[in-house]
N, C-alpha and C positions, 0 to 999 in steps of 0.2 A: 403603766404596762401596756395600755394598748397603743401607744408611737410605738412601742418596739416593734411588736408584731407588724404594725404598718410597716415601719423600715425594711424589716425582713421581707416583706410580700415585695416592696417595692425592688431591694436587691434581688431577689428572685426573676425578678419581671427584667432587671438590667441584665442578668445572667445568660435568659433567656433571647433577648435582643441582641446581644455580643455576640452570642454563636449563630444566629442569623446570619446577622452582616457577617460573619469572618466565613460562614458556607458560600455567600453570595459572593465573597472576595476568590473564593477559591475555585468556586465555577468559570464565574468571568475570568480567571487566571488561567483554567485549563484553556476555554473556550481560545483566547487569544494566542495559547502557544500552538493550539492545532491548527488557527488560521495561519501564524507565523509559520508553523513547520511543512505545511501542505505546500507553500509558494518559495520557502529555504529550497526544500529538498528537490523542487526542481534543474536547482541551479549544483545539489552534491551531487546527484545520480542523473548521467546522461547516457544516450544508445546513441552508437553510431554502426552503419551499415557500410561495412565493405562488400567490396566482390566477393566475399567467401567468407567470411566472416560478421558475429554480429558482436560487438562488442556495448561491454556496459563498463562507463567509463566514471571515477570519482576526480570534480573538481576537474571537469575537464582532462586530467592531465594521467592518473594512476590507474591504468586498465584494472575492473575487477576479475572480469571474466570474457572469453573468447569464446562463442557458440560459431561450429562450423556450419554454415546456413548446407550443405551435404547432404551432413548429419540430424537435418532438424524437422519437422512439421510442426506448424501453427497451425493457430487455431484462436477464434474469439470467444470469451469467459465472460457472464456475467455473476455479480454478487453469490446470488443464485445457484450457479453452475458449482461456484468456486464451494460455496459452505454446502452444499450438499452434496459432493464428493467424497466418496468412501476414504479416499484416500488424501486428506487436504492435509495433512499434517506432515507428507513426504515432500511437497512443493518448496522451491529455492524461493521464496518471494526475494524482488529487487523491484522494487515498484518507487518513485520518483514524487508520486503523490497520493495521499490521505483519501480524499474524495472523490473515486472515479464511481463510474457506472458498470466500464467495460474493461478488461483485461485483454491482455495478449498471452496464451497457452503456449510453450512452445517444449515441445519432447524431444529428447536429444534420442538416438539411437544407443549408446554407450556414452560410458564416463562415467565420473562420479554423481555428479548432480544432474538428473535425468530429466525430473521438471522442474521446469522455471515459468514463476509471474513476474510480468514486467507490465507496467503501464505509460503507455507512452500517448500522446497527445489526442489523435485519431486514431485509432485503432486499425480501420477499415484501410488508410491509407498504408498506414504500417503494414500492415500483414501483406498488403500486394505489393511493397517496395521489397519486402525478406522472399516473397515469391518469387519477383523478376532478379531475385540475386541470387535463387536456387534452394529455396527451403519449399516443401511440399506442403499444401494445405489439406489437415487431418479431414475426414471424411466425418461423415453424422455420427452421431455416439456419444458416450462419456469421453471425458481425456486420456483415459487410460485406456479404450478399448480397440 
């Protein structure tokens, strides 16, 4: 009788080391599709600046949406800014990649979708290219104010 009990302790002990390794399969599995998905979704979700226009493009080729730079003010968002906004749940996010620091704010005057996050490479560079193309940059405040 007492192999049994050993046996048992011992498949216990196997039981227990199985769902180890298969937790540690599953981490390193996410881990690897957020680095894969952060560097993919550069290449689905692209901005291009027209003269009048800022468009966010899929796969290069299927416009998603047209913001008329007119109609817009930006503004730069961090983490920060973004989750402690009363209102972060109204935001269009179209963001391109997983792990930024800094975001692009941009409030439309009318339309449907009024805020929108996008994250584009430099930020700082971005907002003064949709500047000299005629979007307004937001003054101190919240994003909403």
């Amino acid at each position: 009788m007492a192999s049994v009990g050993y046996r048992r302790d011992w498949q216990a002990g196997s039981k227990k080391m199985h769902l180890l390794f298969t937790l540690v399969e599953i981490l390193a599995s996410l881990a690897i599709c957020g680095v894969g998905a952060h560097f993919f979704m550069q290449v689905v979700l692209t901005y291009q600046i027209t003269p009048s226009h800022l468009r966010v493009v899929l796969f290069g080729l299927l416009p998603v949406c047209a913001i008329p730079l007119c109609d817009a003010t930006v503004k730069k968002m961090t983490h920060r800014d973004l989750i402690t906004s009363p209102d972060f749940f109204r935001y269009s996010t179209m963001v391109n990649r997983l792990f930024v620091r800094e975001f692009v704010f941009i409030r439309k005057r009318s339309g449907f979708s009024r805020y929108i996050i996008i994250s584009p490479d430099n930020p700082d560079e971005f907002i003064i290219k949709l500047i000299e193309s005629g979007a307004t940059r937001e003054s101190c405040g919240g994003p909403l104010n």
